[in-house]
N, C-alpha and C positions, 0 to 999 in steps of 0.2 A: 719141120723147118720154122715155123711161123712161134710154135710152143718156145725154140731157141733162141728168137728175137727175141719176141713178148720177155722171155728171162733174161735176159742179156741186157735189156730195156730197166728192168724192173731193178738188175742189180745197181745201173748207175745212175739213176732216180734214187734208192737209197746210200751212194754212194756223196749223190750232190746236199739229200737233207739230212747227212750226218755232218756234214760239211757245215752247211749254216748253221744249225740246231749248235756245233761244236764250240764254233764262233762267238754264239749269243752268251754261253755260260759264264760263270764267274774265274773259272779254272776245269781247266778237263784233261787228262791225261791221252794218253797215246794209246792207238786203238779202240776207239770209238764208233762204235755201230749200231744204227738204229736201224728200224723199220719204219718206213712211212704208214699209217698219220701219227704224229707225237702232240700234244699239249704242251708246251714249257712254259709257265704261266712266271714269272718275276723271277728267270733265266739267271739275273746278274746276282741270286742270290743263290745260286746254285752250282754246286764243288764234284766234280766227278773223275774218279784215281783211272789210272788203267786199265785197258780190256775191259771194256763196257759196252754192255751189247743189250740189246732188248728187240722183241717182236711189237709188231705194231698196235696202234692206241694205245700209247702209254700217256699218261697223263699224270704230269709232275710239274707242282705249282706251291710256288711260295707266296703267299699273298703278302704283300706290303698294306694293301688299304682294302676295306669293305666296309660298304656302308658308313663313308666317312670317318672310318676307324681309322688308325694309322698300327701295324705291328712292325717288328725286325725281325724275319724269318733268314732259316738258314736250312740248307738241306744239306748233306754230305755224305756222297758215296766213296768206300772204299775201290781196291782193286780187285778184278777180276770178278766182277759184278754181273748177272746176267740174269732176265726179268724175262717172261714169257707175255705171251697177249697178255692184251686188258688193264695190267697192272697201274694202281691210283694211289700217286704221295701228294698229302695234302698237309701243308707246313704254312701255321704264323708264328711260331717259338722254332724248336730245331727237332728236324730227324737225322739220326745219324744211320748209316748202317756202313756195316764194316767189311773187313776183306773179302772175295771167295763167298760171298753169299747169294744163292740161291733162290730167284721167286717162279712160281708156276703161275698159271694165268687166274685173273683175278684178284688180284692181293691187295688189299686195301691197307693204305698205313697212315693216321692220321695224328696230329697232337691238339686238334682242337675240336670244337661243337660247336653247334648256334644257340647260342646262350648258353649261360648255367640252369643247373637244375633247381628253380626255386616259381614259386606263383608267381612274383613280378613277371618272370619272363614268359610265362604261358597265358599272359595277356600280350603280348605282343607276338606274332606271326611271326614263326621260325626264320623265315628268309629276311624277316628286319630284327632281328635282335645282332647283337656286339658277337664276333666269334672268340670261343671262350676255350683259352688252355689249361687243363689240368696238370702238366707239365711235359717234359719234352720225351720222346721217342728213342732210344738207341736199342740196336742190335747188333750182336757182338761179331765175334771173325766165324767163321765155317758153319754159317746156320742155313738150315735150308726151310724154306717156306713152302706149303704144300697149297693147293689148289684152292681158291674162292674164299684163302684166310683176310680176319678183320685183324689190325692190330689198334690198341685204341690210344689216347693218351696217356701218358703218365707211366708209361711202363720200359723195362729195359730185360731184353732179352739176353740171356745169356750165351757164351762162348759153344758153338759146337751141337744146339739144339735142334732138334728135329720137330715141327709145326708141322700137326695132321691135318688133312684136309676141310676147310668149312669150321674152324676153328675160332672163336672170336676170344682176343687175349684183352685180357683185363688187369693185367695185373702181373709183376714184373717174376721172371723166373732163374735160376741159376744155370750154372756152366752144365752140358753133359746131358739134357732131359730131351726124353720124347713128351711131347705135350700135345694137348689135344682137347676137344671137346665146345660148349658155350655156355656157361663161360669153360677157357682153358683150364685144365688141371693140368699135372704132369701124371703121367701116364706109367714113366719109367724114368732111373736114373742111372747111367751106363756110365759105370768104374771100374 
């Protein structure tokens, strides 16, 4: 009896901060479902389609400003979207991901670093350097992401691709691949 409260409890607690969370965004579609705790870090730059669902500690944050920097981030989820524990988008340029995409827990998707890669910047302490994009992030419709994957900047995932688990992508791939590894290769190409 008590397990049927506490559940009962717990669904409209996530009921009520799917609700705000939904409100804060820049555009959200219909069916909308979180797990309590979320991160929505600069919310009004953030676009999300249809049936979207995710488990908890998800952390999705667009920064506008660090370190008196100023960026224009943009993050944009397609429909039918559904993200396990853990999962972390970090956007000052744009990540896109597209329809019917797929993440396991853990999934790391960034388009930017703290600093570039040069000696000026490894005199200055990584949490004070300018955060620096190599360019922006997309992945395409029906891809599914496998467990404790890195995606990094610069790169654009293709249509239909399969990401094995603990993968860190580097580097942009085509339609139809299993991919895998760190850095990623493709692994296979299904025609």
């Amino acid at each position: 009896m008590v397990v049927k409260i506490i559940n009962k409890l717990r669904l409209y607690q996530n009921l009520l901060y799917s609700f705000f969370i939904k409100s804060s965004l820049k555009k959200c579609g219909k069916n909308f479902h979180i797990e309590y705790p979320i991160r929505a870090h600069g919310a009004e730059n953030i676009e999300i389609g249809d049936n979207f669902s995710s488990f908890g500690r998800l952390r999705i944050e667009a920064f506008t400003r660090h370190n008196n920097n100023e960026y224009t981030p943009k993050i944009i989820i397609g429909n039918n979207v559904s993200m396990n524990f853990d999962c972390h988008i970090g956007a000052i340029n744009s990540i896109t991901i597209g329809n019917n995409v797929l993440l396991a827990s853990r999934v790391f998707i960034t388009d930017h670093s703290h600093g570039e890669i040069n000696i000026n910047e490894f005199r200055t302490p990584p949490s004070q350097r300018k955060l620096f994009s190599k360019g922006i992030v997309i992945i395409n419709d029906n891809v599914w992401i496998g467990e404790g994957v890195t995606i990094l900047p610069n790169v654009v995932i293709g249509a239909n691709c399969i990401i094995g688990s603990n993968s860190v992508v580097t580097k942009s791939f085509p339609d139809n691949c299993v991919i895998g590894g760190a850095p990623a290769r493709i692994l296979k190409i299904i025609e």
